[in-house]
C-alpha positions, 0 to 999 in steps of 0.5 A: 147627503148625510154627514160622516161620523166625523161631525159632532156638535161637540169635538172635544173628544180624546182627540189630541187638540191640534192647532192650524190656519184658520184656513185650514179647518175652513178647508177641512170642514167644508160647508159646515160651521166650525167653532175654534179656540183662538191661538193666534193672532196678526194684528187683532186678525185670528190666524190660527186656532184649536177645534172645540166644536163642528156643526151643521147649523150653527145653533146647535153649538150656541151652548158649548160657546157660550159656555167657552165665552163665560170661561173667557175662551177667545172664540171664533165661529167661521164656516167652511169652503164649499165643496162645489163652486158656484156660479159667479154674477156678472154685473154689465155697467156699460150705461154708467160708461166707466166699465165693461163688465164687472164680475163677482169673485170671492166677495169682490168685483174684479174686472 
């Protein structure tokens, strides 16, 4: 599937540089990389940042932040949501005796 117009691997067009969650441009890229300026912060934890740059394969933004990084710009490259959810893994333990079944969500086995 191509890409729209709105990938670029570099996003410092004359867009007004607006600031969101850092959940929100993961959401508003999906499946792509996304390198944010950092403009906030809880607890040594970014919560909010400024777009610099987006990108399919994270190499093609490697000069644009370390360019940002020699400038002492605090930088974060996250990627974005799927777009499609996929499948989860179900791990049975029943042999160890403690659990049923576990299943993996979000990064995390729940029961």
């Amino acid at each position: 599937m191509q890409r729209g117009s709105q990938r670029s691997n570099h996003s410092k067009d004359a867009q007004p540089r607006a600031e969101q969650s850092i959940q929100a441009w993961e959401a508003q890229y999906p499946e792509a990389w996304t390198l944010l300026e950092i403009t906030a912060e809880d607890e040594g934890e970014p919560t909010r940042g400024v777009l610099i740059a987006t990108a399919d394969d994270p190499n093609e933004i490697q000069t644009v932040w370390k360019s940002d990084r020699n400038r002492g710009v605090l930088t974060m490259l996250t990627y974005g949501c799927r777009r499609e959810p996929h499948p989860e893994v179900v791990v049975n333990a029943t042999s160890l005796g403690v659990f049923a079944s576990l299943h993996l969500q979000g990064g995390q086995f729940v029961l």
